[in-house]
ROLOSE-386167 format. One record per residue: residue in one letter; x negated, y, z negated of N, C-alpha, C in turn. Coordinates in steps of 0.05 Angstrom, whole numbers, padded with zeros to 5 digits, always signed. Each point is the difference from the previous one (the first is absolute). Example, Ala and Ser with C-alpha at 12.3 -4.5 7.8 and 13.67 -1.06 7.14 Angstrom:
2
a-00264-00114-00156+00018+00024+00000-00018+00024+00000s+00007+00021+00014-00016+00024-00001+00015+00022-00014
This chain:
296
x-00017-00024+00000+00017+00024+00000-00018+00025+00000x+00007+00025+00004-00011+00019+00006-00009+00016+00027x+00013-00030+00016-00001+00013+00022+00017+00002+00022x-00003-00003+00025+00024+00013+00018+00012-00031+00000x+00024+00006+00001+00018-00029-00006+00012-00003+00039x-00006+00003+00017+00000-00003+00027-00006-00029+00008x+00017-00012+00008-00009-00027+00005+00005-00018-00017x+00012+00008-00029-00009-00029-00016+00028-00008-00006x+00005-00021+00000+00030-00006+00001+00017+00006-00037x+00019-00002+00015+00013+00017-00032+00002-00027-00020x-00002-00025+00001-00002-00012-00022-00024-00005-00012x-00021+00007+00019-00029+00005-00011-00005+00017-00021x+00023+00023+00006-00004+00023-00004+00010-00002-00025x+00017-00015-00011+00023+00002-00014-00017-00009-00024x-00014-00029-00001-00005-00017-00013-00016+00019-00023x-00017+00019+00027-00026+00014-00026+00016+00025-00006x+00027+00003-00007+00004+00027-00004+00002-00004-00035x-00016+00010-00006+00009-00017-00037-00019+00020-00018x+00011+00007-00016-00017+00014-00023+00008+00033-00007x-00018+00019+00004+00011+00018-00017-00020+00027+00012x+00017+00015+00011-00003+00034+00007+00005+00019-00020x-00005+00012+00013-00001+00038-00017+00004+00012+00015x+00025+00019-00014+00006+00027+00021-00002+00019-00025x+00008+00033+00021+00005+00026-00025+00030+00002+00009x+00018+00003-00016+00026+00007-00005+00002+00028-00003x+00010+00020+00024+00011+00027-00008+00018+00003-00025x+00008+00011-00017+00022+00009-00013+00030+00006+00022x+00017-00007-00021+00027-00002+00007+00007-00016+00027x-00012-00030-00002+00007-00017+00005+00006-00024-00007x+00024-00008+00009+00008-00024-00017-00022-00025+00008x-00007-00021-00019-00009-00027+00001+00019-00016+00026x+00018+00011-00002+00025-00025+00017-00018+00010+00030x-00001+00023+00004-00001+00007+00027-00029+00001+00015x-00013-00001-00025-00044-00015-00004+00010-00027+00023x+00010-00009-00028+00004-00034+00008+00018-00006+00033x+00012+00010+00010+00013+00002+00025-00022+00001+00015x-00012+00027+00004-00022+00005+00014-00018-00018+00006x-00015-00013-00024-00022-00020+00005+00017-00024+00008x+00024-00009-00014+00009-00029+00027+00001+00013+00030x+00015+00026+00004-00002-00009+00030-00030+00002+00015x-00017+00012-00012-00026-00001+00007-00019-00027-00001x+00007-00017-00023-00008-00033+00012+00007-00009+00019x+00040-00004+00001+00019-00008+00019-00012+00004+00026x+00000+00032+00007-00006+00006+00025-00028-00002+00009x-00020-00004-00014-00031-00005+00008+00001-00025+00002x+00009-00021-00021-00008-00025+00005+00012-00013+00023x+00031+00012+00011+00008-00019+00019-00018+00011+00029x-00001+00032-00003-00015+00010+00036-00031-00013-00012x-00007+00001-00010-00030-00019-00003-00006-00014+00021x+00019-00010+00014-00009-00025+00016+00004+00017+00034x-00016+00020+00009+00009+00017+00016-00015-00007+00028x+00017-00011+00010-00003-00005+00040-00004-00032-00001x-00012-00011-00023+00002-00025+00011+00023-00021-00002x+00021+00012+00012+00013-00019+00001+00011-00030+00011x+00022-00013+00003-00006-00032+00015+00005+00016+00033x-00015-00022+00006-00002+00002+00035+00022-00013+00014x+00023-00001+00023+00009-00021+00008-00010+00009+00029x-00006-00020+00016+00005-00007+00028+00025+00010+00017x-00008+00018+00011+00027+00002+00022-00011-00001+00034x+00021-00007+00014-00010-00010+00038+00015+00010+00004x-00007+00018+00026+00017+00015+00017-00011-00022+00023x+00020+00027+00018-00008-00018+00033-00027-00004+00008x-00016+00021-00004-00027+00007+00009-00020-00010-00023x+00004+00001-00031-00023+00005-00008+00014-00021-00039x-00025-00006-00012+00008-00008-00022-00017+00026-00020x+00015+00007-00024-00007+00019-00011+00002-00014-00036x-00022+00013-00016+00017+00001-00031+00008+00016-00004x+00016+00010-00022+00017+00019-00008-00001-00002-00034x+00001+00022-00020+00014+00001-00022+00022-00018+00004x+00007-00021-00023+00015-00012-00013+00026+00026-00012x+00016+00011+00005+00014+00011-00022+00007-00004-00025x+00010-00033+00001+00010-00004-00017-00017-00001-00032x-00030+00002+00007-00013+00011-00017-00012+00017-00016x+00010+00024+00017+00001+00032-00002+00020+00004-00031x-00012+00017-00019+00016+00008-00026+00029+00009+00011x-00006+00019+00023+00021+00017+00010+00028-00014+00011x+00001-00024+00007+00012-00019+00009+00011-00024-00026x-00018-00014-00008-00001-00014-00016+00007+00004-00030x-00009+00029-00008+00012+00007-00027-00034-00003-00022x-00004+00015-00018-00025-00005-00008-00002-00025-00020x-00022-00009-00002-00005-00029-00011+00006+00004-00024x-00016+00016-00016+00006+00005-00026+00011+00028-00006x+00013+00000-00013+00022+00023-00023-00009+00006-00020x+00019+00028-00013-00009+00014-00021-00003-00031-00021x+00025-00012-00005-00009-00019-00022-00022-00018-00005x-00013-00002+00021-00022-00012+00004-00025+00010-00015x+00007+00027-00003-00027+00010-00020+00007+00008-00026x-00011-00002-00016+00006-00001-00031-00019+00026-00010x+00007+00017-00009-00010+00020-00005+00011+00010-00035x-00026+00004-00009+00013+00009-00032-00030+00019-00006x+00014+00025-00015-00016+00025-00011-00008-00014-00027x-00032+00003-00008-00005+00007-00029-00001+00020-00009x+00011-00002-00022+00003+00026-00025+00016+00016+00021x+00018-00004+00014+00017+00025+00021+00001+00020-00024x-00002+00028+00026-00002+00025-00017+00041+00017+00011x+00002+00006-00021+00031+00013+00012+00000+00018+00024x+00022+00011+00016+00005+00011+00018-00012+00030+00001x+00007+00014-00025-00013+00031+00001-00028-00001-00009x-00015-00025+00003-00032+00002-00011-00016-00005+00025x-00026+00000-00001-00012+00001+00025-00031-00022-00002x-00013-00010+00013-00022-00008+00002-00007-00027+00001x-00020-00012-00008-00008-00032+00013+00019-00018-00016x+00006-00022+00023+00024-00024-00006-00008-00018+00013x-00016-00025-00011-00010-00022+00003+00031-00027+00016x-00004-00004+00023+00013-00015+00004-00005-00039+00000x+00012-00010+00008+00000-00033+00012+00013-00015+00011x-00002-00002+00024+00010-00024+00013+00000-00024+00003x+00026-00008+00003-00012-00029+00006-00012-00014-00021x-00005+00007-00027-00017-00014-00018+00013-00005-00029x-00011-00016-00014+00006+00005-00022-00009+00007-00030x-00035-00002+00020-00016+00019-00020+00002+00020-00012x+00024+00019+00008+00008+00031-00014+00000-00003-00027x+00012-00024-00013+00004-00001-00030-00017+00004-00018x-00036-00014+00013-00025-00005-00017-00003+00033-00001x-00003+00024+00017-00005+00017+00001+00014+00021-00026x+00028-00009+00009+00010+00021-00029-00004-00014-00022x+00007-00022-00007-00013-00010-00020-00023+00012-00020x-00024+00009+00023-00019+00007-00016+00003+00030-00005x-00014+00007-00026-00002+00020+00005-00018+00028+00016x+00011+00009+00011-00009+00014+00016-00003+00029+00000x-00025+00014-00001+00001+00030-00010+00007+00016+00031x+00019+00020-00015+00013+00009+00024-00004+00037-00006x-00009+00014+00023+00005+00033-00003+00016+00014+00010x+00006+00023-00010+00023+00005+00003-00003+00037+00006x+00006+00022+00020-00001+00024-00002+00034+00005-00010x-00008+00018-00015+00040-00002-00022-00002+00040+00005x+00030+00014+00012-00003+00024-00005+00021+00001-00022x-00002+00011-00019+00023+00018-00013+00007+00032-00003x+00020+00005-00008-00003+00033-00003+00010-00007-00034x-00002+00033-00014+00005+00000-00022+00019+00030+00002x+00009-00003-00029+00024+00013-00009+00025-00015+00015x+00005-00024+00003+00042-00002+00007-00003-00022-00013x+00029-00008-00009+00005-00028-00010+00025-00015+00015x-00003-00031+00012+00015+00004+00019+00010-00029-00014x+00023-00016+00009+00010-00019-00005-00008-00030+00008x-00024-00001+00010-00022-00017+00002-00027+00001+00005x-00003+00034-00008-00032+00001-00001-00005+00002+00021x+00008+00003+00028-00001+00010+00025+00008+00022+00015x-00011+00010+00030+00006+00029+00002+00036-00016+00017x-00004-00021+00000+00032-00012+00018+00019-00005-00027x-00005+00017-00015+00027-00008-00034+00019+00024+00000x+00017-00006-00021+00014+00031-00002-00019+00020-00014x+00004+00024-00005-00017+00009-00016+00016+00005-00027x-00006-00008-00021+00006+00008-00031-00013+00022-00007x-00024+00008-00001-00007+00013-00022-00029+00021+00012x-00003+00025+00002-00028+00009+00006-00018+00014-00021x-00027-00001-00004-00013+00009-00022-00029+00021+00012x-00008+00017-00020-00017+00019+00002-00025-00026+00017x-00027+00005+00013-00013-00008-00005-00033+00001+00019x+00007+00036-00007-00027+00012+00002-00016+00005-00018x-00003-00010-00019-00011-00013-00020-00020-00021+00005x+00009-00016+00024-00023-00022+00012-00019+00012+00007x-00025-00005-00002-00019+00002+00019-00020-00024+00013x-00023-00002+00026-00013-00018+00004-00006-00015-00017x-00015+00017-00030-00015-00008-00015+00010-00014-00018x+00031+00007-00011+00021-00022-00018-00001-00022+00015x+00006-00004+00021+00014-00014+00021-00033-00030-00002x-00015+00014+00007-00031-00013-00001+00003-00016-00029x+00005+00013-00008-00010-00008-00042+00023-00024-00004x+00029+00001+00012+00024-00008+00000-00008-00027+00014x-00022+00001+00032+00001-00034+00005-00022-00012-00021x-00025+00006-00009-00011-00011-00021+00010-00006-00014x+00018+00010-00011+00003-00016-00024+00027-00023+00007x+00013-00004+00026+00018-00012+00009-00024-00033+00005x-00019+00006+00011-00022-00017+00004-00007-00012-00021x-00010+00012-00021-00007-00006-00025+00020-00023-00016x+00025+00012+00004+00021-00019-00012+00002-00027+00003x+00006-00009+00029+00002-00011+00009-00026-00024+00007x-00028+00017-00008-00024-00018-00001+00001-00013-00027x-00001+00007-00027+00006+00006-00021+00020-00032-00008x+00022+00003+00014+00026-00020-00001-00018-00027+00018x-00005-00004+00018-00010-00024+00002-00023-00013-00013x-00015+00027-00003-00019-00020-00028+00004-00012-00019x+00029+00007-00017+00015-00003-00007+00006-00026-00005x+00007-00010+00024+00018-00023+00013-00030-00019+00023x-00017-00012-00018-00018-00008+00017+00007-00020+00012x+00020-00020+00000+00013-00026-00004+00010-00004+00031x+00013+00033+00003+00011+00009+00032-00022-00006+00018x-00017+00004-00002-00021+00001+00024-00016-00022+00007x-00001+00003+00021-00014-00037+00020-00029-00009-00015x+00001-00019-00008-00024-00018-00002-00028+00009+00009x-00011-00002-00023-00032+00012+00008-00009-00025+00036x-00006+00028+00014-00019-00019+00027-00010+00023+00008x-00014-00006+00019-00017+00020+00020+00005+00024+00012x+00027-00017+00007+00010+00030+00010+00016+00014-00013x+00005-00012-00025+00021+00018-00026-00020+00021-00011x-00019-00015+00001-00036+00015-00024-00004+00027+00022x+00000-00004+00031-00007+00022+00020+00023+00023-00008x+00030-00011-00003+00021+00021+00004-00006+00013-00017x-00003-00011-00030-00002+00010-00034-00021+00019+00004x-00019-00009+00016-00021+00020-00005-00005+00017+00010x+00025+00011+00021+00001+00016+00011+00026+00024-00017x+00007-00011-00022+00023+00001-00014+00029-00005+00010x+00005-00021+00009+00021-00019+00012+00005-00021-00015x+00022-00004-00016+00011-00025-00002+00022-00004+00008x+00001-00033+00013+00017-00002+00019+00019-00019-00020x+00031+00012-00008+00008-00027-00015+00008-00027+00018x+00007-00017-00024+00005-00022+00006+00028-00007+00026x+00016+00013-00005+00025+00002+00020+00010+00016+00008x+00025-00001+00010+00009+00023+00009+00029+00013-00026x+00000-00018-00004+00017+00003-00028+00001+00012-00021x-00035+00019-00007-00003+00009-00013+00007+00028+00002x-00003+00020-00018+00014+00035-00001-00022+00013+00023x+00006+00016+00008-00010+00011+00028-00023+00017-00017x-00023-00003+00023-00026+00011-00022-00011+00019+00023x-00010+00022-00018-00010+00020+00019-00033+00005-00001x-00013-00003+00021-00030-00002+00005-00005+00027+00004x+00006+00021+00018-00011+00025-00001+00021+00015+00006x-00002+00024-00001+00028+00012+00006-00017+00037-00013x+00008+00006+00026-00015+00040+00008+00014+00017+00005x-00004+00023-00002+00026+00017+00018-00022+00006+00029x+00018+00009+00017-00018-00006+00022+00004+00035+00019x+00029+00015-00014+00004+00015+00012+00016+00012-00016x+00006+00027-00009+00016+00013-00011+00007+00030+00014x+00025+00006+00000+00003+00019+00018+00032+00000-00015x+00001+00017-00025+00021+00000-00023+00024+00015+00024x+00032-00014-00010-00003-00029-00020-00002-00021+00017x-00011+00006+00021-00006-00033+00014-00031-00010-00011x-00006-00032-00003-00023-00007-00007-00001-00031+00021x-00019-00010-00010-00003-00026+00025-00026-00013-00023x+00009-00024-00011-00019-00021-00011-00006-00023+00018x-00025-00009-00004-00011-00028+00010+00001-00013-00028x+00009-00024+00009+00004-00023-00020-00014-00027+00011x-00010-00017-00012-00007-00021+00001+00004-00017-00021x+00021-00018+00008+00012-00024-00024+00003-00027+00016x+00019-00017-00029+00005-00026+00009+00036-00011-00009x+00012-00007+00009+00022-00005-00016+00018+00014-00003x-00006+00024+00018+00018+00022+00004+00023-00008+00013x+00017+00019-00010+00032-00007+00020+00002+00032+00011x+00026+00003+00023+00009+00030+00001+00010+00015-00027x+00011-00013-00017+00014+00011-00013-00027+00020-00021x-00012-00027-00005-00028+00012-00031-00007+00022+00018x-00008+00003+00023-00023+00024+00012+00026+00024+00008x+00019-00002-00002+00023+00027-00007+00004+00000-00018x+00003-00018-00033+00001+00011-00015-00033+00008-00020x-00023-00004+00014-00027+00015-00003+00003+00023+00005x+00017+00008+00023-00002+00031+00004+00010+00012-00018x+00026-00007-00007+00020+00014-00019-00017-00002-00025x-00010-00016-00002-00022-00001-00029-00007+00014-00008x-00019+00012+00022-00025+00017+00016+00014+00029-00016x+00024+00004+00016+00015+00020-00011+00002+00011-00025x+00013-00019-00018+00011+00007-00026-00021+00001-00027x-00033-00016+00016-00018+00011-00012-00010+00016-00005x+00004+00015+00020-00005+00032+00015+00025+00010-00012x+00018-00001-00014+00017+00011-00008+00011+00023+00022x+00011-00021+00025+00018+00016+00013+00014-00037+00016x+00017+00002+00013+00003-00017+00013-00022-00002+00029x+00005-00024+00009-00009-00010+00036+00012-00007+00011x+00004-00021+00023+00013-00004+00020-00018-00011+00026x+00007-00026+00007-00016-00018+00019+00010+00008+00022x-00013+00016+00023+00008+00015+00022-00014-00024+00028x-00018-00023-00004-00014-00012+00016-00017-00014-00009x+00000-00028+00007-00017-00031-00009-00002-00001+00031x-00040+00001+00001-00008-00018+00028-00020-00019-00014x+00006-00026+00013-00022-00024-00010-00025+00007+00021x-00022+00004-00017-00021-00001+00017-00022-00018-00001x+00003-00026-00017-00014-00019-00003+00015-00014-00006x-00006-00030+00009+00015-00030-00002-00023-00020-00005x-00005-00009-00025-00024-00017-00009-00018+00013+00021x-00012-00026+00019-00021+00011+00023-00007+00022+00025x+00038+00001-00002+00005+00021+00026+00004+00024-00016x-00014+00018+00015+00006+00032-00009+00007+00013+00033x-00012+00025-00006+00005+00013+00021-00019-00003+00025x-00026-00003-00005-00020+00000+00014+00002-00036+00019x+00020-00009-00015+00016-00025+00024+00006+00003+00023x+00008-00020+00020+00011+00010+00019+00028-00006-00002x+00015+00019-00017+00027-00008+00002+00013+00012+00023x+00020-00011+00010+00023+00005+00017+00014+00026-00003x-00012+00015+00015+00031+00020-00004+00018-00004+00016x+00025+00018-00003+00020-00001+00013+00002+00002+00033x-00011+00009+00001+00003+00004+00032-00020-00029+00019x-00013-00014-00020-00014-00024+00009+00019-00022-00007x+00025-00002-00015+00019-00025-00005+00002-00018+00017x+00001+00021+00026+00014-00016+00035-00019-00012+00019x-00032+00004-00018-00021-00011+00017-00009-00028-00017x+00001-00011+00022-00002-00029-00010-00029-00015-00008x-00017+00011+00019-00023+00009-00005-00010+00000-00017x+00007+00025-00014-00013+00024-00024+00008-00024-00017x+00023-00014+00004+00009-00005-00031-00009-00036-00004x-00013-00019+00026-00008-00024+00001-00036+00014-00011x-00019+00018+00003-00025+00015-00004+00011+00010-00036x+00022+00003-00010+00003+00015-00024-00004-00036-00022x+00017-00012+00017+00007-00034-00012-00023-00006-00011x-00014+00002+00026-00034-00013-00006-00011+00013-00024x+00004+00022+00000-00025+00014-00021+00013-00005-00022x+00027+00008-00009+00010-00008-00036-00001-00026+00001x+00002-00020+00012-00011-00028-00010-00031-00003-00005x-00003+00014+00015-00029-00004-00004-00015+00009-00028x+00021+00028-00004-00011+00020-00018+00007-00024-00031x+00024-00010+00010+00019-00014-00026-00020-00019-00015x-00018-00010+00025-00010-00029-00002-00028+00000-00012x-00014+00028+00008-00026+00004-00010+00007+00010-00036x+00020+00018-00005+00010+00003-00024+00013-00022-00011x-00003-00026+00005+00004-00024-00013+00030-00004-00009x+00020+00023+00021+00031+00000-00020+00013-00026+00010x-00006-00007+00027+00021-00015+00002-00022-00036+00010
């Protein structure tokens, strides 16, 4: 795979379609309509795959004997071999509709499971604004309540993720019981100050977390955790807030790391969904990436 699929017949094609891509997800799109996209982009690559060679029949005229295209072998005639159901497609850790950034897919496989399973440190660019209070901590809630809160500055805001860091390092030491078995590559993470717990089951733990931009009352943190859900990293912001003794408000979640894949991947964007190409060259590399990172 990885390369021009011209010539190769679509059950060839079919057999090695297996494992697990990466794309970037714009905001304010639904998962349903992700998932649409990439079946008809298997659908329709794997069946034209097999392009000009089709069966030959013999035809005799008066003068001359000729071959010809077979039609009845043509997609266009015949109907395509394989269908959307044919490909099995499922998101890890799917990110909701109004959030944006990397979404690890799989086809065809059933390796997806070993992956979430583990735990996996994931980053995150999070914007909030401060002063409103809204009815789920988002700028899409009603609004209840607005508060003073020029009072913030960079420098609170700075002092405010340390010691959010601190907490949270603090609590797993805590709890040494959580964290994976002394080995080689647990001793490398640790000593980089990484511990990786034992499952995914455990309270969502936060590894670094910065402000990255402030521009009152809008701000923008980088986060790096494990165990996180949507909900904990909107209600971090609102946290964020009432520490600061004003409210916040989660205005934007983009995932910008997925265990191995970050940005500097070659994920899929949108406008590459429909190339079949891009996305048999994307196959190759996250299996590959999956396989050298020992996940699956």
């Amino acid at each position: 795979m990885g390369v021009s699929t011209k010539l190769v017949h679509p059950d060839s094609l079919f057999k090695n379609l297996s494992g697990f891509f990466a794309l970037y997800k714009p905001p304010d799109l639904n998962l349903i309509n992700v998932l649409r996209e990439m079946k008809f982009a298997f659908v329709k690559g794997t069946n034209e795959s097999w392009n000009g060679n089709q069966k030959k029949i013999v035809k005799v005229t008066d003068n001359e004997i000729t071959l010809e295209n077979d039609i009845t072998s043509n997609f266009n005639c015949s109907g395509y071999r394989y269908i959307r159901k044919d490909f099995k497609i499922d998101f890890l850790h799917p990110i909701s509709e109004f959030n944006s950034g990397i979404i690890v897919g799989s086809v065809n496989t059933d390796k997806g499971y070993k992956i979430e399973k583990k735990p996996l440190i994931k980053a995150y660019h999070i914007k909030g604004r401060l002063g409103i209070l809204t009815n789920d901590n988002t700028n899409r809630g009603s609004l209840i309540e607005r508060a003073t809160y020029t009072h913030v500055n960079r420098s609170k805001m700075d002092r405010m993720m340390s010691s959010i860091q601190s907490v949270y390092q603090r609590e797993i030491l805590k709890n040494p019981t959580n964290v994976l078995g002394i080995s080689e590559e647990t001793y490398e993470e640790a000593s980089k100050g990484i511990i990786i717990p034992k499952s995914t089951k455990t309270p969502p733990q936060i590894y670094d977390i910065k402000c990255i931009e402030f521009d009152r009352p809008f701000f923008k943190i980088e986060i790096q955790t494990i165990n996180e859900s949507e909900s904990f990293l909107i209600n971090l912001i609102h946290s964020i807030g009432l520490r600061l003794r004003t409210y916040a408000i989660c205005v934007q979640i983009r995932r910008i790391k997925y265990g191995p894949i970050d940005l500097n991947s070659n994920c899929l964007l949108q406008n590459e969904w429909k190339e079949f190409n891009k996305i048999l060259e994307n196959l190759k590399e996250t299996n590959k990436t999956f396989q050298i990172k020992k996940f699956v």
